[in-house]
C-alpha positions in Angstrom: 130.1 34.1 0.0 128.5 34.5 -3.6 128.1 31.8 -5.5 130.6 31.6 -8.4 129.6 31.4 -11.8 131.5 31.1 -14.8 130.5 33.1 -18.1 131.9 32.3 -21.4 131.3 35.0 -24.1 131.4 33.8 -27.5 131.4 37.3 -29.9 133.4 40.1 -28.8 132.1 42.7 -30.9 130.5 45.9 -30.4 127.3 44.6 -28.4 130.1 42.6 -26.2 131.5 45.7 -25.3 129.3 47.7 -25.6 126.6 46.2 -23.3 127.1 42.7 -21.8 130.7 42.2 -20.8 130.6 45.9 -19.2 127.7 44.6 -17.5 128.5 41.1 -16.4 131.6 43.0 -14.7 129.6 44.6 -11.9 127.8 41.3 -11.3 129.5 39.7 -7.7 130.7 36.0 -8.5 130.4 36.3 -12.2 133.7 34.9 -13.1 133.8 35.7 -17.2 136.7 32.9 -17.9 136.3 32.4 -21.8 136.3 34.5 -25.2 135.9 33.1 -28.4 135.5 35.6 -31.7 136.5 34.7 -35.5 138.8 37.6 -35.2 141.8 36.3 -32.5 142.8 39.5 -31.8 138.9 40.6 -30.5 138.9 37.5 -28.3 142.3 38.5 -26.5 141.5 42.3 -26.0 138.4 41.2 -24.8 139.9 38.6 -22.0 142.3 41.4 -21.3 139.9 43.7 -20.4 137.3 41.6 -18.9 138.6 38.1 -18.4 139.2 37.1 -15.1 142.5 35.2 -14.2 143.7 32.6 -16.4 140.9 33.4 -19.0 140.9 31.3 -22.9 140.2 32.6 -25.8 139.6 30.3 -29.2 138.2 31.0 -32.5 136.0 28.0 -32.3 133.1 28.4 -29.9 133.1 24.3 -29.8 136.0 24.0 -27.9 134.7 27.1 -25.5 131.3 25.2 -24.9 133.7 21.6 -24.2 134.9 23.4 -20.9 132.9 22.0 -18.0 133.8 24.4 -15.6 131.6 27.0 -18.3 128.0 27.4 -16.3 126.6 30.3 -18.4 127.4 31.2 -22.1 126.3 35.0 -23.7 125.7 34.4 -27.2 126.5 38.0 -29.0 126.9 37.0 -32.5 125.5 38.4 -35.7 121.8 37.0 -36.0 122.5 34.4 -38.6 124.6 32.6 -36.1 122.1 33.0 -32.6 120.3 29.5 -33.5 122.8 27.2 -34.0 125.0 28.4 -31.4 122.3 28.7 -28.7 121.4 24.9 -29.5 125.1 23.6 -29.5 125.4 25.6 -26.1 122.2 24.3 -24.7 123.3 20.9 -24.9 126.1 21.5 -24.2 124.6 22.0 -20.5 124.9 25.4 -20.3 122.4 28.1 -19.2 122.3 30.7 -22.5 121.6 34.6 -22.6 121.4 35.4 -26.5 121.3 38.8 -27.7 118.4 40.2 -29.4 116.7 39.3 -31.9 116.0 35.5 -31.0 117.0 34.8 -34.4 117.1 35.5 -38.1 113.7 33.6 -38.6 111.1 32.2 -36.7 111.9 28.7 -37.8 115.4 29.3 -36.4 113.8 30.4 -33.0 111.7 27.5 -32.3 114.8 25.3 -32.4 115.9 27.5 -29.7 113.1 27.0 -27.8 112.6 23.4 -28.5 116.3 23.3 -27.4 115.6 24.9 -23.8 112.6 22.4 -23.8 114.3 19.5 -24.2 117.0 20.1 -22.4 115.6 21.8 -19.1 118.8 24.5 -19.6 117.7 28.0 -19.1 117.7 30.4 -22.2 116.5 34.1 -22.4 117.3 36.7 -25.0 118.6 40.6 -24.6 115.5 42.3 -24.5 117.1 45.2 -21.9 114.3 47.3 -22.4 111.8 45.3 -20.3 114.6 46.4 -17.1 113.8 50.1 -17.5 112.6 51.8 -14.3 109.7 53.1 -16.5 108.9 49.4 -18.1 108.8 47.9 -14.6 106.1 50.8 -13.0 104.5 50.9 -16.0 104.1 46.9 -15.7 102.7 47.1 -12.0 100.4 49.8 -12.9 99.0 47.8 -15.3 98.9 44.9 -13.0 96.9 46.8 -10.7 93.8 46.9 -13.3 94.4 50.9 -13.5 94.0 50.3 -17.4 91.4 47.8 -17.6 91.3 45.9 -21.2 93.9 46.8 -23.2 92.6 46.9 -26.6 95.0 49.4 -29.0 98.6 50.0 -28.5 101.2 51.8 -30.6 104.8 50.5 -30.7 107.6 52.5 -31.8 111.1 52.9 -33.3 112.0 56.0 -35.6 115.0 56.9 -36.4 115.3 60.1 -38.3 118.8 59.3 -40.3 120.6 56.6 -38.0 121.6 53.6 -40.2 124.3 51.7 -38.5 126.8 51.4 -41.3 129.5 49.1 -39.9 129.9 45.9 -39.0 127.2 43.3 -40.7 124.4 45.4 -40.1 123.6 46.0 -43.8 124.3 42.2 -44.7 121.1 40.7 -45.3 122.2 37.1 -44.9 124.0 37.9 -41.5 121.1 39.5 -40.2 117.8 39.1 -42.4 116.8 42.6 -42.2 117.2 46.3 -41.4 115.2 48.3 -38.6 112.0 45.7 -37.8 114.8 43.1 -37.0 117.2 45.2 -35.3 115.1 47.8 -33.4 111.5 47.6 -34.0 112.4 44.1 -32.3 112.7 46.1 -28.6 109.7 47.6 -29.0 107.5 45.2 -29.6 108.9 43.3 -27.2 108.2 45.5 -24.6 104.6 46.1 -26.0 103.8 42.2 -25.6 105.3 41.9 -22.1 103.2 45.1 -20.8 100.0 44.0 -22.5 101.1 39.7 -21.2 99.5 39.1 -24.8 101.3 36.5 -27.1 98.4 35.3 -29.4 98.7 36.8 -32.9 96.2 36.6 -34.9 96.9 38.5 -38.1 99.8 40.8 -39.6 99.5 43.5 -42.2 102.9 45.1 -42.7 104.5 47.3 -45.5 108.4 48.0 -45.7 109.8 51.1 -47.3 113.0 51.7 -49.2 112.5 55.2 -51.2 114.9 57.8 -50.0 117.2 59.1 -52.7 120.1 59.4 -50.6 119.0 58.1 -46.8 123.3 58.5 -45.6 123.1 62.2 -46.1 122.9 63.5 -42.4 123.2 60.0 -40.9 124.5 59.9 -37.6 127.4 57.6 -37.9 128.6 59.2 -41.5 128.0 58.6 -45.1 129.0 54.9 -45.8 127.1 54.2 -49.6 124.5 52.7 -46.9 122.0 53.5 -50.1 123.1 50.4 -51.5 121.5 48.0 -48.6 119.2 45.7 -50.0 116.9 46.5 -46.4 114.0 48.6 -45.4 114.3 52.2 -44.4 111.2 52.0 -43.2 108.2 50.0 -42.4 104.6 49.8 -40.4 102.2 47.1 -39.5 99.3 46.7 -37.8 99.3 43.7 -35.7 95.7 41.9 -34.2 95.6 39.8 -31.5 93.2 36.7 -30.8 91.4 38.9 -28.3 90.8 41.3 -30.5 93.9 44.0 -29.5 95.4 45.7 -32.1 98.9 47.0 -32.4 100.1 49.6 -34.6 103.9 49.3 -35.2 106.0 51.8 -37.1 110.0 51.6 -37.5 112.6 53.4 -39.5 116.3 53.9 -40.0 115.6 56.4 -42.1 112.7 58.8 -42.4 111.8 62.3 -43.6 110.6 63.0 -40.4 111.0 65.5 -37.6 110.1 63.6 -34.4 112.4 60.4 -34.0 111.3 58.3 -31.4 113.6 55.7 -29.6 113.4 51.8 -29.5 111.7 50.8 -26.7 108.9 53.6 -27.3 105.0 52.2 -26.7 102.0 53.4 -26.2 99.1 51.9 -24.1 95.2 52.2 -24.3 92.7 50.8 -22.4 89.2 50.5 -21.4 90.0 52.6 -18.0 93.1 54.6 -18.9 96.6 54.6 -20.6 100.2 55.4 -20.7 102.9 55.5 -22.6 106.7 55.4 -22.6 108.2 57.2 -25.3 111.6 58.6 -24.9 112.0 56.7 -21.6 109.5 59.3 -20.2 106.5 57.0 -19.0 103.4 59.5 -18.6 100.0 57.9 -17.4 96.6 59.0 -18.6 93.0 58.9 -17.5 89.3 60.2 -16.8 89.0 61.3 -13.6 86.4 63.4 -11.9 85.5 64.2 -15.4 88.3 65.9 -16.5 91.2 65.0 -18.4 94.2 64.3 -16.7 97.8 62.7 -17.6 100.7 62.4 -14.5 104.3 61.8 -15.7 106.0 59.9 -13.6 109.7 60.7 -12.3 111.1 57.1 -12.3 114.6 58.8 -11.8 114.9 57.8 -7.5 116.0 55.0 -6.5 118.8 54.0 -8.8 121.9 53.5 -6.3 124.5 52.3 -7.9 125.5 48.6 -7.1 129.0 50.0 -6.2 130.5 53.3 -6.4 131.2 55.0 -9.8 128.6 52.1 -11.9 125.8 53.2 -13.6 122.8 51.5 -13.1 121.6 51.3 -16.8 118.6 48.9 -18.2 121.7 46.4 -19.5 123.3 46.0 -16.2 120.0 45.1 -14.3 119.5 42.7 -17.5 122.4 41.1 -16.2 121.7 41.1 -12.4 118.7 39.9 -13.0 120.0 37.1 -15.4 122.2 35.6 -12.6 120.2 36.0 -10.1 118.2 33.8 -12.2 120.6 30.9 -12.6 122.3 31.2 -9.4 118.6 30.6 -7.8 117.2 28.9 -10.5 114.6 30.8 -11.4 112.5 32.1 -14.1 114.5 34.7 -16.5 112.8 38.2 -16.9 112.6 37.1 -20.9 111.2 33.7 -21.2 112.2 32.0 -24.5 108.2 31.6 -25.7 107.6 35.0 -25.5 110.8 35.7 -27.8 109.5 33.0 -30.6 106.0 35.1 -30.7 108.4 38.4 -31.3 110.3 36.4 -33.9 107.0 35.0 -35.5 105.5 38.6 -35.5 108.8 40.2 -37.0 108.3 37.9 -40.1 105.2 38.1 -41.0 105.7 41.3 -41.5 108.2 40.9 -44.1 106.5 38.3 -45.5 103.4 40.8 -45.8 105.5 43.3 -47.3 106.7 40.8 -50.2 103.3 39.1 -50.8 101.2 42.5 -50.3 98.4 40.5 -48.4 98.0 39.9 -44.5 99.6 36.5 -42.9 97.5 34.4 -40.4 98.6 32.6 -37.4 97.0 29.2 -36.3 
């Protein structure tokens, strides 16, 4: 028999449903027993749906985390709210996946890791994209020393008009920013992991905000999203200790004709390169000398884990996340990488208000 373990979500909004309970569901011995939301009426839908037998729901996440029967808690909450909550839930002995990003500021995030420290609980953060079949060749190719040194790299997230106008995404205090913190956040996640390169040494970014009307065509409607105090748009270029340098660029909203998804990278190094843009992963190199580039068809192999479930990036997040506690074992995102991603995503604001480049230690 599986071993049981017992999930508590605490936010039951659209990334609850939209990703992690759906996932969770197709997990065998995941046991999801408590809801908590600010809204009641989330919370019960949510347990109705999801919940197994004889599931709570509260309002206070407090009295969800005082259950000792909780093991694992999700932590899907607007960004403002991932620090404190993680903490509480970490010593609160429980094991914690929170939702990307780490949190709203780096400072925030180093609690959270100093948290998982101290503690010796287990905490990793919603970074689905490393789970793609094309992340996970693209990371053994690499491991194979097919592209040598891996000096430049391009990250990217461009949305053409695709401003999420509802919920607190435009709030700047619920979420401390607009596309680098919500998707440019995947992206150079997945950048980092394939390069295994967490030393920054300097940021140079630049944030954008000059579209007269950046709803007209948007994808989910006009919603006045002109009046958001965040970026449209914004690019950096990152330098590592070694010497690497990443180019980022990001956008909700862009006069341009080629969006590009989060979770888009691109990969040179001193004996070939790849890329995964689109979720199409196509290598590159100098062979024979000639030019060539191979795409890879990364589509085999995904049997579902029972009959009519998709296996997506988000359910093998949550596979692998269990699997994890249940053998107590590394997560796929370890909390120390997230901090770097946090660190990097600030300094680039912080670029883009001062106008000069920010250093790291």
């Amino acid at each position: 028999m599986e071993r049981i373990v017992n999930v508590g979500i605490i936010g039951c909004g659209g990334i609850a449903n939209g990703k992690h309970m759906p996932s969770l569901k197709t997990v065998p011995g995941v046991r999801m027993v408590a809801f908590c939301d600010l809204i009641p009426e989330r919370a019960e839908k949510a347990a109705a749906e999801y919940g197994a037998e004889g599931a709570k729901t509260y309002t206070d996440y407090r009295e969800l985390l005082a259950d000792p029967a909780i093991e694992v808690v999700h932590v899907l909450t607007p960004n403002r709210e991932h620090a404190q909550i993680t903490i509480d839930a970490l010593y609160a002995g429980k094991d914690v996946m929170c939702e990307k990003p780490m949190a709203k500021c780096a400072a925030d995030a180093k609690r959270m890791l100093d948290a998982a420290k101290a503690t010796g609980k287990k905490l990793t953060i919603g970074y689905q994209h490393r789970q793609k079949a094309q992340s996970q060749y693209a990371k053994a190719y690499i491991e194979s020393g097919a592209l040598g040194e891996i000096y430049y790299a391009n990250c990217y997230a461009i949305r053409r008009r695709g401003t999420p106008n509802w919920g607190v995404f435009l709030n700047e205090e619920e979420q401390g920013g607009g596309p680098i913190i919500d998707i440019a956040t995947h992206s150079l996640d997945l950048t980092l992991y394939l390069m295994n390169n967490y030393e920054p040494k300097m940021v140079l970014g630049k944030t954008h905000k000059k579209l007269d009307h950046p709803e007209a065509g948007n994808i989910w409607g006009d919603n006045g999203v002109s009046t958001t105090p965040l970026e449209e748009a914004a690019c950096a270029m990152i330098v590592m200790k070694n010497g690497a340098t990443i180019m980022l660029e990001t956008s909700w909203a862009l006069n341009t004709e080629q969006p590009i998804a989060e979770g888009s990278c691109r990969l040179c190094g001193s004996k070939g390169g790849l890329s995964i843009i689109n979720d199409k992963l196509v290598l590159n190199k100098v062979e024979y000398n000639r030019q060539n580039t191979t795409a890879v068809d990364t589509s085999a192999g995904g049997v579902a884990f029972y009959s009519g479930t998709k296996v997506t990036p988000a359910v093998t997040e949550a596979h692998n996340w269990i699997r994890a506690v249940v053998e107590d074992t590394d997560p796929v995102v370890l909390p120390e990488q997230a901090y770097v991603v946090s660190q990097i995503l600030e300094a680039i604001y912080t670029s883009s208000k001062t106008g000069k480049p920010v250093y790291f230690d």
